[in-house]
N, C-alpha and C positions, 0 to 999 in steps of 0.2 A: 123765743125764750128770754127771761128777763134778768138780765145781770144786778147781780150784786151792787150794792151802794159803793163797796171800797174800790173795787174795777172800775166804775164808770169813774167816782174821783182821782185815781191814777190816770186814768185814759185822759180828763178833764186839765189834771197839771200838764201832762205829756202837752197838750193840746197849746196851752199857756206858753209853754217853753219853748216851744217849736215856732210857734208866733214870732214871738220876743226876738229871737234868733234871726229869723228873716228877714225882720226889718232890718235887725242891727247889723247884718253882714250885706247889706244892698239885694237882697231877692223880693224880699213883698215889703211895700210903703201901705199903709193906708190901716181903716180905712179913709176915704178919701173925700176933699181935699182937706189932709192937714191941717192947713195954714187958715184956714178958715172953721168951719163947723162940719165934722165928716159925716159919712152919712151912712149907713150901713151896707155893703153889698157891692160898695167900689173900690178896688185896691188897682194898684200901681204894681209894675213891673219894675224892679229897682236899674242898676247898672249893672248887677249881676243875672239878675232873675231874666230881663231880657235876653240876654245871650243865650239863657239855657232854655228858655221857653223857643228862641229861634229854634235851636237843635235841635227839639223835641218835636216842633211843627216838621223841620225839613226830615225828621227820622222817618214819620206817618207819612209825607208825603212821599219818599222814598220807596215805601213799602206797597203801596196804593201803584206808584206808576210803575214798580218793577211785575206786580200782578195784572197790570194791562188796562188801567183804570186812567182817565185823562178830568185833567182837572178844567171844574170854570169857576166866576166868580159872579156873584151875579148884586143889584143893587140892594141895601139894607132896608129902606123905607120901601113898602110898597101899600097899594092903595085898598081900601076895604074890601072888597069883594072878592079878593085872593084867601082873606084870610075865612072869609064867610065862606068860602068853597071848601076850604083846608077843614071845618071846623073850628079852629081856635078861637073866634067870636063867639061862640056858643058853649063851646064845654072846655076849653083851656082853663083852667082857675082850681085854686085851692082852698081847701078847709080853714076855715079861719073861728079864735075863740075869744073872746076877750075877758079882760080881767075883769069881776065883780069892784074890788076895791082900787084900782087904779085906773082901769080902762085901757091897757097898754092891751094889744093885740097879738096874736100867735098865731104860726101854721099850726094846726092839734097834730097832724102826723108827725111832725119833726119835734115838737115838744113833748108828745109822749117816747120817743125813742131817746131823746137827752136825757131823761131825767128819770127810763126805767131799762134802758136799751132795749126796748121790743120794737121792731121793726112794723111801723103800723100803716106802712106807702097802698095798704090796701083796703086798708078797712071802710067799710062806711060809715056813715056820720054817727050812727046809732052809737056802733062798735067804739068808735072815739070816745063819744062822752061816756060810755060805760067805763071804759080804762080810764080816762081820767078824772071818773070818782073812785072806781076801785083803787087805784095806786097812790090815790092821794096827791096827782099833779097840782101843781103850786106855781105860782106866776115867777120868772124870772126876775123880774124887776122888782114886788115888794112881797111874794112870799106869798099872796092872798090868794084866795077860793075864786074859781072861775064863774059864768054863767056858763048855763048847762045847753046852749044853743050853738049851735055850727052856723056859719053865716059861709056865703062862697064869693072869694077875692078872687077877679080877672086880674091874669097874670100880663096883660096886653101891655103894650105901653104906646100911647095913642100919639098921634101928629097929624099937622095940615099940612098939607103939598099946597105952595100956593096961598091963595086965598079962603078957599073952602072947599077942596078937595079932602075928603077925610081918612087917613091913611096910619098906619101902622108901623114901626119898627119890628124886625121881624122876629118871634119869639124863638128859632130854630132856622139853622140853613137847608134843611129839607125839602120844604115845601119849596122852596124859590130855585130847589137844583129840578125839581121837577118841571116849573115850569116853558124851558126851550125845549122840550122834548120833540118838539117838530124838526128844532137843526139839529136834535142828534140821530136823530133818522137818515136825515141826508148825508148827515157826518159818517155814520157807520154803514151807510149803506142800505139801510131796509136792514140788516143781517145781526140779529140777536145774536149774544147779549150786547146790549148800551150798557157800558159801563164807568160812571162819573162819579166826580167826589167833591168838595167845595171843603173849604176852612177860611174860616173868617167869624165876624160877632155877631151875637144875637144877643136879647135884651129880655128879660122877665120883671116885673112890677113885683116883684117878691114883700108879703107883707112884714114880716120879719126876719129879713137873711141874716143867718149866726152861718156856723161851723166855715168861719175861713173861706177860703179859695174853693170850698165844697157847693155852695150857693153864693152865687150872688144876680147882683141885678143885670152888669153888665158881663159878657164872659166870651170865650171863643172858644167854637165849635168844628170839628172834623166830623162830616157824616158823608158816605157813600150809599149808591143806588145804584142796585145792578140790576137793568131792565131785561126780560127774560118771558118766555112763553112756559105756560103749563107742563107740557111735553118735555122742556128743556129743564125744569126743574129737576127731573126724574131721572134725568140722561146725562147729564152732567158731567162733560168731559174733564173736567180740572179735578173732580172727585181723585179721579186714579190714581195723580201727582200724591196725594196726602192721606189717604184711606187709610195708612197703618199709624198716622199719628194718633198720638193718646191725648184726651182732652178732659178736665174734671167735670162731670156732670152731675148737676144734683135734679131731678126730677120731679115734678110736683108733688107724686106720690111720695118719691124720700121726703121731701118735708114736711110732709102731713104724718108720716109717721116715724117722723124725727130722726130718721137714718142718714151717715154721711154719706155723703156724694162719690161718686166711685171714679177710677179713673181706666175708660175705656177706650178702643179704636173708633176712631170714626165712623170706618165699615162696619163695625160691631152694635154701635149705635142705629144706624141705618137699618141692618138684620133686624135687632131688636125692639126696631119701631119706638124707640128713645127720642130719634130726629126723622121729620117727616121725611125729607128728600135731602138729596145730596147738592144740590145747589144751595140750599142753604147752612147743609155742615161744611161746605167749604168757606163759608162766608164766617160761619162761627170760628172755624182755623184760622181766616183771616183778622178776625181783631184782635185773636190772639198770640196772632204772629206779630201783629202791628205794635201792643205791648209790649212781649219777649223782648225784641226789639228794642225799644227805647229801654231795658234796663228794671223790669219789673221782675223778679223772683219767679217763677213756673211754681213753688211753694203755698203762693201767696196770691194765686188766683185758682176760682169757682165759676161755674158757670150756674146760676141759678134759673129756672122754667118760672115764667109767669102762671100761675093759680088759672083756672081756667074762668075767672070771674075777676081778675084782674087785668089781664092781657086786652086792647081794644078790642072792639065789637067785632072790625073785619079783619085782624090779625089771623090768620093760620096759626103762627107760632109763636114766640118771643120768650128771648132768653136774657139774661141780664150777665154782664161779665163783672164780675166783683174781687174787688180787690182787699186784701187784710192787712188794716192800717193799725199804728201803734196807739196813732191819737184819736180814733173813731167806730175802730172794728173794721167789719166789714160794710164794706161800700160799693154801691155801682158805678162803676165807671164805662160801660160800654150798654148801649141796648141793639139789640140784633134782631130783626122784626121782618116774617113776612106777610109783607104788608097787602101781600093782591094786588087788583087793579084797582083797589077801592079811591087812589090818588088822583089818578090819570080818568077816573070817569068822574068822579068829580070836576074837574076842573075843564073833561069838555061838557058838562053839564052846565058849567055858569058862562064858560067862556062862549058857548055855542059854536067848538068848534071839532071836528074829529082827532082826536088823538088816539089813532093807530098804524099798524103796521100789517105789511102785505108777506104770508110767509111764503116760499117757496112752491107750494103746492097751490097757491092763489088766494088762501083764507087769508081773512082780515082778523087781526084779533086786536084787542089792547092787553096790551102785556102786562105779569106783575111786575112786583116789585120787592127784593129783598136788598133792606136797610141796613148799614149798622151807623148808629147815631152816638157819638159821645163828645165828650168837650175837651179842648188838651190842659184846661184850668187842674182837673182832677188830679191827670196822669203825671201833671207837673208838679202838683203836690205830695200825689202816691210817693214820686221818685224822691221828693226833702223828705218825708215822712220815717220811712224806709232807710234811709241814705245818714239818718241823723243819730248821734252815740256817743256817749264819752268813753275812752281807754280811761279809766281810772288808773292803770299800770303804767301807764306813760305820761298820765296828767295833763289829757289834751282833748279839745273835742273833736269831731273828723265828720266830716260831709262824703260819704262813701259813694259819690257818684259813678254810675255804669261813663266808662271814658266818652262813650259818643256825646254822652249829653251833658256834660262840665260848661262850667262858661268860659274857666280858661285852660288850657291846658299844660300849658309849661310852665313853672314859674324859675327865671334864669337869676343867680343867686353871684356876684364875686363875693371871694371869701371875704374880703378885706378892701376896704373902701379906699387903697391906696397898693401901690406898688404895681402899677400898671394893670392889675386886672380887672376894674372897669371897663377900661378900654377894650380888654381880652375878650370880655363878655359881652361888648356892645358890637362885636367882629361877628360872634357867633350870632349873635341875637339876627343878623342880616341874613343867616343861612337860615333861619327857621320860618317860613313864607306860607308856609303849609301852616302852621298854630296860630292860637293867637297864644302871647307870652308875654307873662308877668315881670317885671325886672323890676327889682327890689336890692339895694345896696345898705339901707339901714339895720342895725340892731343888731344881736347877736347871729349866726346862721340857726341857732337851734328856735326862735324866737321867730326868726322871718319863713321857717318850716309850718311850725303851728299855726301863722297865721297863713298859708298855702292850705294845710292841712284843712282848716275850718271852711273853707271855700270850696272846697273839694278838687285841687287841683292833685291829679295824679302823678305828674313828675316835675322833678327838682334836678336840675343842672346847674352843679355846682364848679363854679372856674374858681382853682386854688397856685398856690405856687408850683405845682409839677405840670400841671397845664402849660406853664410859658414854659417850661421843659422841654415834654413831650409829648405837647398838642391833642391830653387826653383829658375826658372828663368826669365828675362821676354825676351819673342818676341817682336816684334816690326813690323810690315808689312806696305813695299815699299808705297804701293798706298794711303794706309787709312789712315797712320802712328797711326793706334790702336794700344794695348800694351793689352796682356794677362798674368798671373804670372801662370805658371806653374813646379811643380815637374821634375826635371832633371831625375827621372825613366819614364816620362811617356812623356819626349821629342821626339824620335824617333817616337811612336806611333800617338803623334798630327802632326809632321811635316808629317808625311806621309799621314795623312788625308788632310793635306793642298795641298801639290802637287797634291793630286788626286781631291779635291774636291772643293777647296778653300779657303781665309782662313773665319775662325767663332769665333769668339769670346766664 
């Protein structure tokens, strides 16, 4: 459905704003290189943005090994033939249109959804340029009429190993976590599930990446693969754990006949023939626990069903997990796919080599495979996106980060840049080994708060004259801007109940 002009320009400033901001407070540089001529689709991780993007990786990975999942890494470039098995030499690539009067170039799915918000990741080509003369799309750069032709850009981005070996960077970490699949057999024993996960960069040739940290050319990706027999799909013991959780589901048919999405049990889903098997709604729970998690709203997430003409050729199912951003709408951030064996028989089809496993009973199968693939570029944006607001009542603006995923966490404040409490505060700052911690003696306190504030740091310890008193201190917390006075022995002990639990007065 197609939003409004004044929406999409609100969402378009928001978008602006939000930028701006990130550079200026060290999260997103670019694009990049600056200093030179940038180039669309590379940004930088600032001095802020990095610390929070670590926390955000180490959150996912967190969640991944506490579910029984072991990580690998495997190399970025690899040689043509992988990808010629994968497919992605053949049909990885996107719609592309160019300008009639300029000749500047467009993805047409991503430029019809800017500039009418219809979602058009599915259309075919036809479908495109019908929308694109129906709606009256118009070239970014000078405003002019398009030609009425789809042309298809490989998204590849090519390299020589060597001398002439011709080889790829790799557009996804999927395909390359599939490839050991013979040592995860030994690893695990023969004994399904293989369950693995990789994070690290992949690389897309994007013909024109816009929307920020949403696309780009260089990016890093979290995907898991849990390798599994037919049988165990259906039997799925981890199911039991989670069957009463509730999860938002919208289903092809809801959106074909434009109904919201409902929010039901798992198990209910399963009965209902909503989710084909329970090996794979446990996997849907799982990237949304993986989210919950790092600090995304339960509000502000949908699980949308791939069209049955959208979803790949040998998918069984695919669902897309979406998040509802202030500056974009809604967005995919998670794809959850079962995939079959359609992976692993490809690739012992080029490799020429068996890739299967022996079950219990003697049979040999090659196992599937259920996916969930997304990038932590998104989820690290979701979380500014989400996270970012001016108090107009207090005249301030505030990065309302979930505490796990801050870059810093404490910012240690003396009141007064003399009478011993420097000193007071640089005693304390030795007991805090657990944070990382800001120390800040300039400016007014209300002044060195705001600028805490804007960065999203959640507490403020302030050392004042009753401190050299009676060795107590006060916090101060981001959101509520409440203030508690407590004992400098019994500091660590409440800030740790705050990270884990929240804060309390």
């Amino acid at each position: 459905m197609a939003e409004n002009k004044e929406s999409l320009n609100e969402k378009k400033e928001f978008q602006l704003e939000l930028a701006k901001y990130l550079a200026e407070k060290d999260f997103i540089y670019g694009p990049e290189p600056e200093l030179y001529s940038p180039m669309a689709g590379f940004y930088s991780y600032g001095l802020l943005g990095k610390a929070m993007k670590n926390n955000l990786e180490n959150t996912i990975r967190k969640v991944f090994i506490k579910n029984g999942f072991f990580e690998m890494e495997f190399p970025l470039i690899s040689p043509e033939i992988i990808w010629k098995a994968s497919g992605h030499l053949d049909g990885f690539n996107d719609p592309v249109i160019s300008c009639s009067k300029c000749n500047s170039s467009f993805r047409a799915d991503k430029l019809i959804e800017e500039q009418t918000g219809i979602a058009a990741d599915s259309f075919k080509d036809e479908q495109l340029i019908e929308t694109i003369k129906e709606k009256e799309v118009t070239c970014p750069s000078c405003k002019g009429r398009f030609n009425l032709e789809i042309k298809r850009h490989s998204l590849m981005m090519k390299t020589t190993i060597g001398r002439d070996i011709v080889a790829y960077n790799r557009p996804e970490t999927a395909t390359t976590t599939y490839l050991p699949f013979k040592r995860y057999a030994q690893f695990f024993r023969q004994k399904l599930p293989f369950t693995v996960f990789q994070i690290g960069k992949a690389f897309r040739n994007e013909i024109s990446p816009r929307q920020h940290l949403l696309r780009q050319r260089e990016f890093t990706q979290a995907e898991s693969q849990m390798f599994l027999s037919k049988e165990m799909k259906q039997n799925f013991e981890l199911f039991e754990d989670i069957k009463k959780i509730k999860l938002p589901l919208w289903t092809e048919e809801m959106q074909k006949t434009e109904k919201k999405w409902i929010e039901i049990t798992v198990e209910d889903a399963i009965k209902n023939k909503v989710l084909k098997n329970k090996a794979y709604a446990w996997n849907l729970w799982l990237s949304y626990e993986i989210l919950t998690s790092a600090g995304i709203p339960k509000d502000k997430i949908r699980f949308r069903q791939h069209w049955s003409d959208e979803k790949a050729f040998y998918s069984d199912d695919t669902w897309d997990l979406e998040i509802l951003l202030n500056s974009f709408g809604w967005v995919e951030m998670v794809g959850i796919s079962d995939r079959t064996n359609y992976d692993l028989n490809q690739h012992a089809k080029f490799s020429k080599q068996e890739l299967n496993v022996r079950l219990e009973n003697g049979e040999k199968i090659v196992p599937d495979v259920i996916e969930i693939a997304f990038g932590v570029d998104r989820p690290f944006y979701a979380l500014l996106d989400l996270a970012f607001f001016r108090r107009e009542d207090a005249q301030r603006t505030v990065l309302s980060l979930p505490y796990n995923i801050v870059p810093i966490q404490i910012g240690l404040l003396p009141l007064l840049k003399k009478d011993n409490l420097p000193e007071k505060a640089k005693e304390i700052m030795k007991e805090l080994d657990d944070y990382r911690v800001y120390y800040d003696e300039t400016a007014s306190i209300g002044k060195r708060y705001s600028r805490l504030d804007a960065i999203g740091v959640p507490f403020c310890i302030t050392v004042d004259h009753q401190t050299l008193e009676d060795n107590t201190v006060t916090i101060r917390e981001r959101d509520s801007l409440k203030q508690i006075r407590i004992k400098i022995s019994e500091l660590n002990e409440k800030l740790k109940s705050f990270f884990k639990d929240g804060f309390k007065e």
